[in-house]
C-alpha positions as CSV (number, residue, x, y, z in Angstrom):
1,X,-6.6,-22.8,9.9
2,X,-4.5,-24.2,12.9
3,X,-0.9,-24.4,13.7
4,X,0.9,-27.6,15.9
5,X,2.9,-24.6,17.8
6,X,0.1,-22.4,18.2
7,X,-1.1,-23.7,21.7
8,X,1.8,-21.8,23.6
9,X,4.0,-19.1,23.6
10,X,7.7,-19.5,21.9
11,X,10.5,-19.9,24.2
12,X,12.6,-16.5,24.6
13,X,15.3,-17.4,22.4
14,X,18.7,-14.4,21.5
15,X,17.9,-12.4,18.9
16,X,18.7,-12.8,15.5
17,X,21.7,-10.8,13.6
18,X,18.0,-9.0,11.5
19,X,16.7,-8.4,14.5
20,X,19.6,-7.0,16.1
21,X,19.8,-4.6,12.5
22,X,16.3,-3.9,11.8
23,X,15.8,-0.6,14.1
24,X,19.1,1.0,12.7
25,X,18.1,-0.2,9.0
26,X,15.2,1.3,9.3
27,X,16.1,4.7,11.0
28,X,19.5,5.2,8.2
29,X,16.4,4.5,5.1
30,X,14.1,7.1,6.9
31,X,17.3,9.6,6.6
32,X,17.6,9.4,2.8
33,X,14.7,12.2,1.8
34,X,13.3,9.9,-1.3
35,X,10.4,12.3,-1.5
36,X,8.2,11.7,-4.1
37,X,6.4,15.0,-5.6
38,X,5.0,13.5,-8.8
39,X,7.6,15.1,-11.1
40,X,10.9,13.0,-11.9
41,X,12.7,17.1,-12.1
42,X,11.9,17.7,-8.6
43,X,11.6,14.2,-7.1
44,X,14.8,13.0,-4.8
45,X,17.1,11.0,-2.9
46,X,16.1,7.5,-4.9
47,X,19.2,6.9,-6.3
48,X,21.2,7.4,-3.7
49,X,18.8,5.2,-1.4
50,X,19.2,2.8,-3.7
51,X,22.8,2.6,-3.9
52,X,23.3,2.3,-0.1
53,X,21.2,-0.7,-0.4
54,X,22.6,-2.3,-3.3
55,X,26.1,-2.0,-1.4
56,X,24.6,-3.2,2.1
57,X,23.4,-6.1,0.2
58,X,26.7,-7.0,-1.9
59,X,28.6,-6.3,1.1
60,X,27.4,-9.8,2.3
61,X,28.1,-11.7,-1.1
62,X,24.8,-11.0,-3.4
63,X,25.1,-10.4,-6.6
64,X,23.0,-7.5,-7.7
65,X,21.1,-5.7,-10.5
66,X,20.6,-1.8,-10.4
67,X,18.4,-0.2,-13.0
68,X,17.3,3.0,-13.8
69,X,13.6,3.0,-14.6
70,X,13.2,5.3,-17.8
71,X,14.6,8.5,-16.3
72,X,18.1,9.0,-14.0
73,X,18.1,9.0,-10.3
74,X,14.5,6.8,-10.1
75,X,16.8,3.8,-8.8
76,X,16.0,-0.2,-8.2
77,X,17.6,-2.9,-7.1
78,X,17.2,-6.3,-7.5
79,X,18.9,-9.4,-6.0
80,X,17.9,-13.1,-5.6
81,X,18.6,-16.0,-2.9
82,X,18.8,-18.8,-4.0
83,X,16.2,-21.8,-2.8
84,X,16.2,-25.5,-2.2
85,X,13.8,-26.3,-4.4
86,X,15.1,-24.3,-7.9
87,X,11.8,-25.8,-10.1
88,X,9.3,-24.2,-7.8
89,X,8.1,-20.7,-8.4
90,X,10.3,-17.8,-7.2
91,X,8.6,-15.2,-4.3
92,X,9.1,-11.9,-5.0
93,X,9.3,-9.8,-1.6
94,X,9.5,-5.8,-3.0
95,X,9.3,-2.7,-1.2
96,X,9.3,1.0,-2.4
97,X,12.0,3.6,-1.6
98,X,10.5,6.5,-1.8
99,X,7.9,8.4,0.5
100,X,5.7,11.2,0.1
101,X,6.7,14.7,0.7
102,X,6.5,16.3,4.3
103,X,6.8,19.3,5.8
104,X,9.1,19.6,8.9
105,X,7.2,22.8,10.5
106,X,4.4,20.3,11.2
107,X,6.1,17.6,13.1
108,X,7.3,17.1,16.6
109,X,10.7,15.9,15.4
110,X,12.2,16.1,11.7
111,X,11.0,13.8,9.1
112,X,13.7,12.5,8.0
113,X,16.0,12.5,11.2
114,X,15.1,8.5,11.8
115,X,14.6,9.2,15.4
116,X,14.2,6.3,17.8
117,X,12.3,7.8,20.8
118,X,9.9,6.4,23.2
119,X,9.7,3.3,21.9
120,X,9.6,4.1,18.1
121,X,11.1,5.0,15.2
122,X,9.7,8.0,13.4
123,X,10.1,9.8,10.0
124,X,8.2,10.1,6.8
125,X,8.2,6.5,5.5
126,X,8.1,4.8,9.3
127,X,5.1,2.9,7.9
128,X,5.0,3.7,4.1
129,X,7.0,1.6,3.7
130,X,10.8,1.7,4.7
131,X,9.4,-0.3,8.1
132,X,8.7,-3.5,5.6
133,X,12.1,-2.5,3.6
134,X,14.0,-2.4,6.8
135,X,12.9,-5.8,7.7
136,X,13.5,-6.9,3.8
137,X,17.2,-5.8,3.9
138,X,17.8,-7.1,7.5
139,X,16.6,-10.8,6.4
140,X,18.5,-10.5,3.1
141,X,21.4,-9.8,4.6
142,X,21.2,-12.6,7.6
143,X,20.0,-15.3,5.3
144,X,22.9,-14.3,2.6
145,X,25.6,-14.3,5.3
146,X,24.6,-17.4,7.1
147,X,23.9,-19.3,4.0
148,X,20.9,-20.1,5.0
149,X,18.7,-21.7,2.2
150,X,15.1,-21.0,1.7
151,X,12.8,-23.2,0.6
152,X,12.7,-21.8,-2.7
153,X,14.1,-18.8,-4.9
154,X,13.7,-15.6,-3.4
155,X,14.0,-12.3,-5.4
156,X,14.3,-9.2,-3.6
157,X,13.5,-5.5,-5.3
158,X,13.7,-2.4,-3.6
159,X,11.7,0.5,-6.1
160,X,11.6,3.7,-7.1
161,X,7.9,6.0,-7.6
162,X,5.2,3.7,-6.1
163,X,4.1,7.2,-4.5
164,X,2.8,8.3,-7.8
165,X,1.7,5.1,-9.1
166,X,5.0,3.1,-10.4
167,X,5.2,4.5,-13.5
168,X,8.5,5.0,-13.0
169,X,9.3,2.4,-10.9
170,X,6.9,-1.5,-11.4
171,X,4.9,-0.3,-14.5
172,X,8.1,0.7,-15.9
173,X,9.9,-2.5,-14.9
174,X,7.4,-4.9,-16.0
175,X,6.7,-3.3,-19.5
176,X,10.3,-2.8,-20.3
177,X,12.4,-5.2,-18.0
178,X,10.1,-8.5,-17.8
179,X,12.8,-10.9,-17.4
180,X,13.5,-9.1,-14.1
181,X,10.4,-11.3,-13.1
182,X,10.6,-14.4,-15.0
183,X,9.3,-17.5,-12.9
184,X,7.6,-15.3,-10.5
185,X,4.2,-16.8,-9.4
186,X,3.6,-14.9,-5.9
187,X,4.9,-11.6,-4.2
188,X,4.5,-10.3,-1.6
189,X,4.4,-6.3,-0.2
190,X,2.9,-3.7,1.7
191,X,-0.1,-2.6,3.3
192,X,-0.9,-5.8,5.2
193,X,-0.5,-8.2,8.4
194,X,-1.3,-5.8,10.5
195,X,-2.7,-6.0,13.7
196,X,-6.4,-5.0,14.8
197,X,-7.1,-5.4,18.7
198,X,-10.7,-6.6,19.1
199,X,-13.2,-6.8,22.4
200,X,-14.3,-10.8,22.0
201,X,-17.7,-12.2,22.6
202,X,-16.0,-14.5,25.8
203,X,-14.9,-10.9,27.4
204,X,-11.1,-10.7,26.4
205,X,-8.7,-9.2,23.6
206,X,-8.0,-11.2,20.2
207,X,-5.6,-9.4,17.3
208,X,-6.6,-10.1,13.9
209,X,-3.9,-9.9,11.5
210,X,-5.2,-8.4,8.0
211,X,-3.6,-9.2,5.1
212,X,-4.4,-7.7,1.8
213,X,-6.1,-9.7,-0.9
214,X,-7.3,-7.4,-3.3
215,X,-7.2,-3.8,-3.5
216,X,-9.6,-1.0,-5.5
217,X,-8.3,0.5,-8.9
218,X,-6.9,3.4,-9.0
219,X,-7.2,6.4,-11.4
220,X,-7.0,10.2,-11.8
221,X,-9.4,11.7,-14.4
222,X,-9.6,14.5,-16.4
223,X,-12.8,16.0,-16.7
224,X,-12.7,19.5,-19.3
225,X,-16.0,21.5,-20.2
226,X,-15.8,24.2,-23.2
227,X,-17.7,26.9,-23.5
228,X,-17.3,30.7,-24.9
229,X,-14.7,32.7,-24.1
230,X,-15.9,36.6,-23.7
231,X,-15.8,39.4,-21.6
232,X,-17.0,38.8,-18.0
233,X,-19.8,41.9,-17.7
234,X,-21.7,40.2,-20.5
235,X,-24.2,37.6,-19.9
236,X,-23.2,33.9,-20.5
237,X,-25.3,31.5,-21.0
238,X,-22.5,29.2,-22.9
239,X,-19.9,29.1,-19.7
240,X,-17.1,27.0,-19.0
241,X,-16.7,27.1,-15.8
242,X,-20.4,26.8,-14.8
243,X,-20.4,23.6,-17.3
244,X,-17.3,22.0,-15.3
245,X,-18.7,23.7,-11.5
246,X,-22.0,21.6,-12.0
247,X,-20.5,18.4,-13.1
248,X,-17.8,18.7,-10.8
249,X,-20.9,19.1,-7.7
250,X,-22.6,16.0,-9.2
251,X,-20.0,14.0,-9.4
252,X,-18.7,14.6,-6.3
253,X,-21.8,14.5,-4.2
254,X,-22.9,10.7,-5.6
255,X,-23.0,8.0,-3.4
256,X,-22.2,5.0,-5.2
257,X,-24.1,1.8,-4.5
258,X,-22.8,-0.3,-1.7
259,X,-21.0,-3.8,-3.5
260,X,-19.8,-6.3,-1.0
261,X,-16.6,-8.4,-2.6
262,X,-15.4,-11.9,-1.5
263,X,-12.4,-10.2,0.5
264,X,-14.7,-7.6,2.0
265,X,-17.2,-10.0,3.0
266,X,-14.8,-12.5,4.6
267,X,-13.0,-9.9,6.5
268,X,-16.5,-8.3,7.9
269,X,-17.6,-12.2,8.4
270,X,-14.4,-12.9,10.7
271,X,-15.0,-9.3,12.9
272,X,-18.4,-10.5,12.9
273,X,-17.2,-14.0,14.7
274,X,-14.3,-12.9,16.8
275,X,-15.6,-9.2,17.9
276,X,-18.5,-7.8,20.3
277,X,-19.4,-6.1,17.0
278,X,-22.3,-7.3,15.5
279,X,-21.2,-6.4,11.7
280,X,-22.1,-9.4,9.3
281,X,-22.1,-8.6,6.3
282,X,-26.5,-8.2,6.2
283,X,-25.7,-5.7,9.0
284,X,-28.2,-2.9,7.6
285,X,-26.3,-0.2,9.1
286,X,-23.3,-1.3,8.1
287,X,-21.0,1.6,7.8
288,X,-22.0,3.0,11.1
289,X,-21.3,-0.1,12.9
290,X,-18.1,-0.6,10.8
291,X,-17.0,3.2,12.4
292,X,-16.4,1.0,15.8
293,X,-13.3,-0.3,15.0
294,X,-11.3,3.0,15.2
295,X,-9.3,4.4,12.8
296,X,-8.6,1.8,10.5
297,X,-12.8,2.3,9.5
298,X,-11.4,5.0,7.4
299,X,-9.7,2.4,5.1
300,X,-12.1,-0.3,5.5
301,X,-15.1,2.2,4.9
302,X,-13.7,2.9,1.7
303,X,-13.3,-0.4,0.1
304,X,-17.8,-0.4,0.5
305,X,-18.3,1.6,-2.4
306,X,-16.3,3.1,-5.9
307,X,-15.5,6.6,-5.1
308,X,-15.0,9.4,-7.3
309,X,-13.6,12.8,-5.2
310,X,-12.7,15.8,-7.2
311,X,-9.6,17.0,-5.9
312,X,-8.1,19.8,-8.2
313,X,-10.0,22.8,-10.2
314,X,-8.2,24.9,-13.5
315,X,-10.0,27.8,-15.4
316,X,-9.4,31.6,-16.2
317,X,-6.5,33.8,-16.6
318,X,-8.0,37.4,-15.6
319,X,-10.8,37.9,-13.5
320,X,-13.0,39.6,-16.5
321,X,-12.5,37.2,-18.7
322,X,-14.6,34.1,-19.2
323,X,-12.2,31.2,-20.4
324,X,-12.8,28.8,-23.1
325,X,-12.0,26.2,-21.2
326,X,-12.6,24.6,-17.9
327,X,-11.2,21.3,-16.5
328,X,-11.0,19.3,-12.8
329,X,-9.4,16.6,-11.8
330,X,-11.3,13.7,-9.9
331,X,-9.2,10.9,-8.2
332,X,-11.3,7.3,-8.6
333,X,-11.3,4.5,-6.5
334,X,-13.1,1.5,-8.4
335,X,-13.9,-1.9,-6.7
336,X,-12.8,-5.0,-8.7
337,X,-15.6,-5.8,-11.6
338,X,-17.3,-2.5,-11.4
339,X,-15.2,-0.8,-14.0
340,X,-17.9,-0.5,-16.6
341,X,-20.3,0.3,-14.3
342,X,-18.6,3.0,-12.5
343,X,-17.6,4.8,-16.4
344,X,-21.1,4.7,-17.2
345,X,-22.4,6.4,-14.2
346,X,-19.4,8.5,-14.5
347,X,-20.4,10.0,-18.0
348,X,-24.3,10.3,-16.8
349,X,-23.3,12.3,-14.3
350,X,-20.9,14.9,-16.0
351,X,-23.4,15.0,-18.9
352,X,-23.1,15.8,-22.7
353,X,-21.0,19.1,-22.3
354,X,-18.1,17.7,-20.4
355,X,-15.5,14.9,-21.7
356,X,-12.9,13.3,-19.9
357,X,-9.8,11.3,-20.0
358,X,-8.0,9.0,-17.8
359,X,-4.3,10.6,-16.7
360,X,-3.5,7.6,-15.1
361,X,-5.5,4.1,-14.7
362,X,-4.3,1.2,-12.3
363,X,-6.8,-1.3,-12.7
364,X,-8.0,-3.3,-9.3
365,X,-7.0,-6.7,-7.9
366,X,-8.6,-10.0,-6.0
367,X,-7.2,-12.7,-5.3
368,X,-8.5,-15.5,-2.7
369,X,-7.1,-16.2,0.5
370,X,-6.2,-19.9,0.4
371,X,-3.1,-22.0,-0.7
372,X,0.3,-22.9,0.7
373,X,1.4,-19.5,0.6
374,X,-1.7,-18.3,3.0
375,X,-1.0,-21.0,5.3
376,X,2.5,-19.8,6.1
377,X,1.6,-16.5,6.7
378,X,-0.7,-17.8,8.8
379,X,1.4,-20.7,10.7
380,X,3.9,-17.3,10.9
381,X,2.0,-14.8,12.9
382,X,0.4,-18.0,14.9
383,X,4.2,-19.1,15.8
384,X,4.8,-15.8,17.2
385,X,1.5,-14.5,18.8
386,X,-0.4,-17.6,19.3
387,X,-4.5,-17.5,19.8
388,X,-4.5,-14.5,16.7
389,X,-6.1,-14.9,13.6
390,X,-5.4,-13.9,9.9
391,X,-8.4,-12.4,7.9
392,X,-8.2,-11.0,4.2
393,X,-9.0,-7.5,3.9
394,X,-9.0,-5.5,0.7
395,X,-6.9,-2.0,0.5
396,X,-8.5,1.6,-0.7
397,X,-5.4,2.7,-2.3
398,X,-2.8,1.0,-4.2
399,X,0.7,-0.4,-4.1
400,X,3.2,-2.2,-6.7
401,X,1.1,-5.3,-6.9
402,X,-1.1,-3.3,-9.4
403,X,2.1,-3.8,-11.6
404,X,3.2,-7.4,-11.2
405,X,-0.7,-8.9,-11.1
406,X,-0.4,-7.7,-14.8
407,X,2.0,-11.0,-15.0
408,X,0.4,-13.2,-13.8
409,X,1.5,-12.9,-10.3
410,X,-0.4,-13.4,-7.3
411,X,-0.1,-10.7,-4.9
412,X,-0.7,-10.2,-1.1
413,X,0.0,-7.4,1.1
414,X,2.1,-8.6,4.1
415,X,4.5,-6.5,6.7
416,X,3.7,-8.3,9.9
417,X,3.1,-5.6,12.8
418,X,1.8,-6.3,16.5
419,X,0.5,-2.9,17.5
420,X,-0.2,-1.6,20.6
421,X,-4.0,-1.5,20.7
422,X,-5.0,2.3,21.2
423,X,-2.5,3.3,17.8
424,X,-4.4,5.0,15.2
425,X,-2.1,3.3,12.7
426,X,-4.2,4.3,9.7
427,X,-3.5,7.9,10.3
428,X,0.0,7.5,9.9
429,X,0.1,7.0,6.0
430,X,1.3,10.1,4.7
431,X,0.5,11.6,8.2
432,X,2.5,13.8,10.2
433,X,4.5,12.2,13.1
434,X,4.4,9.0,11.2
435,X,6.3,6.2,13.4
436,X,6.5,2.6,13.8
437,X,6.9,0.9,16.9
438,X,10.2,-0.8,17.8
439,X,8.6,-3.8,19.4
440,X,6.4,-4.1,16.0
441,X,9.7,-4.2,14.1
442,X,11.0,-6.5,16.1
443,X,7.9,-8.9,15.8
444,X,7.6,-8.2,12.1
445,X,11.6,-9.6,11.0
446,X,10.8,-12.6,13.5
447,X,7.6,-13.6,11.7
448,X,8.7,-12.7,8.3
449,X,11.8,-14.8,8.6
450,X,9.9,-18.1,9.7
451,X,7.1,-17.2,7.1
452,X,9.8,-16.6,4.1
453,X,11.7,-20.2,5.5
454,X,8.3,-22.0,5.2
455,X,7.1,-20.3,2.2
């Protein structure tokens, strides 16, 4: 794809009223603690994140919509500006309030003090995701006020629980508030445009921009095993936790066959063309070659193969006493279309003497990367870094998408970040010293606003 204003560099222009917010919207959403443990009882701050939103966002004339999603405190908030063109489908731009937990002993400054040092804003949600909600509410909030009109209707929701998989936040909203969506056809969130720095062929630097097309399912199983319970200086031969030990080992030691989707193959096809790399997709030794790229392999790598990594253990209650019962819990990454496949290796591995159960089960997502909506991404990042490229990538984990691809929705990941080249920005996901860079932030809000006013 091509651009008419991609040949040259934009002209320094002042920066706009989001621009001039971004950094302290971003740094005052990093100070609300929305940590997310899993458990509504002990899960925080959403609510009142929420509400400070809601009122920076009706402070500049939008009429809003706050709901609870099934259980008090797990806040959203929903608002909509309107478009020139009120027949075409809405875009939905959503972001998630809440953050995994963190523990301040580990970092150099406090999670949730929103610093802005040496060039960056850190805190536990710098980058997951309050970065792409900062640059959301900054937009809303110039658009709003300067009565600017988009091309078409633009609905913007700030949610609660996408940490532990939206059941209390998008899978909540979109089995028991659906009208919050109606006339939706694309969204847009997290996890994507993105910069990679790359060594060219021709001897210089090229950033690819990765936005996210498809991402793996998602789901934590229950594996349980039962044998005899009975005193532990007898011998066994009918053991619980051996039964769940063995499967567990199986399991977790099986290398999955190596499946190569459509966004997978045209992100390795584009590295391939614009990188010293010699990684096509026929590479033989392709996950060795694919550890070149830096951190971001670690992500990348993943989205190769369905993985299945047992992450918790439960048996016994007294250390002579062998238990009835025995159960682990495996988290499951599945790429899309290898659902069945990936159950039925599943259950020859664990055998006859162990069942299991899905605790939760957040099926995967493709979609292609073409159409209007593409292109101005695309036409976006080119406007603003001209000579980069935009390549689809798919994600290892999950977001909100998951939710809203269940109507009919077609989802991309897209937060527009330049980084600087030597960041490990995939460690920062629920890492310690998580930060975004202010010159990213800037460069995001600029992009976003001329892809959202050509979308």
């Amino acid at each position: 794809m091509t651009s008419a204003d991609s040949s040259a560099a934009p002209e320094p222009s002042a920066p706009t009223v989001a621009v001039l917010e971004v950094v302290d919207t971003v740094s005052t959403l990093i100070r609300f603690d929305t940590s997310n443990t899993g458990e509504s009882a002990t899960t925080k701050g959403e609510e009142e994140c929420a509400r400070w939103v809601q009122a920076r966002l009706e402070e500049v004339g939008y009429e809003t919509v706050y709901v609870e999603s099934g259980q008090p405190g797990r806040g959203n908030v929903f608002a909509t500006l309107p478009g020139a063109d009120r027949t075409r489908g809405k875009l939905l731009v959503h972001g998630h309030l809440d953050v995994v937990p963190a523990e301040a002993a580990d970092w150099s400054v406090h999670p949730f003090s929103g610093a802005v040092e040496n060039g960056y804003v850190w805190g536990r949600g710098a980058v997951d995701m309050k970065d792409m909600c900062g640059i959301m509410l900054a937009l809303a909030r110039q658009l709003r006020s300067s009565g600017t009109v988009p091309p078409r209707d633009i609905v913007w929701a700030f949610l609660a629980d996408e940490e532990a998989g939206g059941t209390w936040g998008s899978q909540w909203l979109v089995a028991n508030r659906p009208e919050l969506f109606d006339g939706v056809t694309e969204a847009i969130g997290e996890v994507g445009g993105f910069s990679l720095t790359v060594d060219t062929p021709a001897g210089d630097k090229k950033r690819l921009y990765l936005v996210e097309t498809a991402e793996k399912g998602l789901g934590w199983m229950r594996l349980t095993a039962k044998g005899r319970a009975g005193h532990g200086s007898f011998l066994h031969e009918d053991n619980a936790v051996t039964l769940i030990s063995e499967a567990v080992a199986r399991l977790g030691r099986h290398r999955f066959p190596l499946v190569l989707t459509e966004s997978v193959t045209e992100f390795l096809r584009a590295l391939d063309e614009e990188s010293t790399l010699d990684i096509s997709p026929d590479q033989p030794d392709l996950e060795t070659v694919l550890g070149k790229i830096g951190g971001l392999a670690r992500i990348v790598g993943a989205t190769l193969r369905d993985t299945a990594n047992p992450t918790m253990l439960k048996a016994g209650y007294k250390a002579n006493v062998i238990p009835q019962t025995a159960e682990a819990v495996v988290d499951c990454r599945v790429l899309p279309g290898r659902q069945a496949a990936f159950e039925k290796t599943v259950d020859e591995l664990i055998g006859p003497d162990v069942t299991r159960e899905w605790i939760t089960k957040l099926d995967s997502y493709e979609t292609t990367f073409d159409g209007d909506l593409v292109d101005a991404m695309n036409s976006a990042i080119l406007a603003h870094d001209p000579g980069a490229r935009t390549v689809p990538y798919m994600l290892s984990g999950g977001t909100d998408a998951k939710a809203f691809a269940k109507l009919g929705i077609r989802c991309f990941g897209f937060a527009p970040l330049k980084l600087p080249e030597d960041l490990d920005f995939a460690s920062l996901f629920h890492g310690v010293d998580e930060r975004v860079p202010v010159d990213a932030l800037v460069f995001g809000t600029n992009v976003f606003e001329h892809f959202l006013m050509h979308s």
